[in-house]
C-alpha angles and dihedrals in degrees: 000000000000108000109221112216093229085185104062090036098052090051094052081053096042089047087050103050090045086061095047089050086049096045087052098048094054094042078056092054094048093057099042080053103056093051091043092071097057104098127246132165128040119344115205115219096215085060084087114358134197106184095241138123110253116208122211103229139188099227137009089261102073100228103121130029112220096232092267132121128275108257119212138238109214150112091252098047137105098190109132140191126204102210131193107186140342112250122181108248127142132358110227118193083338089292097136143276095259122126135164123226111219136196091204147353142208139208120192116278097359134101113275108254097219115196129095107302139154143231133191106249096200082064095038108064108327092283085294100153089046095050098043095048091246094138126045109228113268 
């Protein structure tokens, strides 16, 4: 009859399995991470601004403002845009044919105006949240 050494063998599984667990943890991370970096909430136009009026539309085509005022683009300003997901529309000055679909914006010291709008990328912040994979596509 062969003797087994359950010590040693239990330890090479224990050590296995320990590494598995570990490998599947960082792969975790990785992918929380991942996920992690697309944005959600408030953005702040001033984060990266352009210096350019940003209409509030109806569509990504431009064609028809919402009734809401005009945000801003700059260093000094609080206007802010909660946006969902990035969608091509209209190319303005050759700018570009990025837009951002929003569920509300905000112009300092208004009310939001919640509701699907959309914004020009290229005047909102350089097209940022696009390039940087911060917004799935809509």
């Amino acid at each position: 009859m062969r003797k087994i050494n359950i010590k040693s063998k239990g330890t090479g599984r224990r050590a296995a399995m320990t590494a598995a667990v570990l490998a599947l943890s960082a792969g975790g991370v990785g992918i929380s991470t991942g996920s992690a970096a697309a944005y959600s909430g408030w953005y702040q136009l001033s984060s990266h601004p352009t210096g350019h009026g940003v209409g509030v539309y109806n569509s990504q085509w431009g064609t028809a403002k919402v009734g809401y005022y005009d945000l801003v683009s700059a260093s000094w300003s609080g206007d802010r845009i909660h946006p969902v997901c990035w969608i091509r529309g209209a190319n303005i000055d050759s700018a570009g044919n990025v837009w951002y679909r929003l569920d509300a914006a905000q112009a300092t010291n208004a009310n939001p105006y919640y509701g699907t709008t959309y914004v020009y990328g290229a005047y909102a912040d350089g097209n940022w949240l696009f390039h940087n994979n911060q917004l799935p596509e809509c």
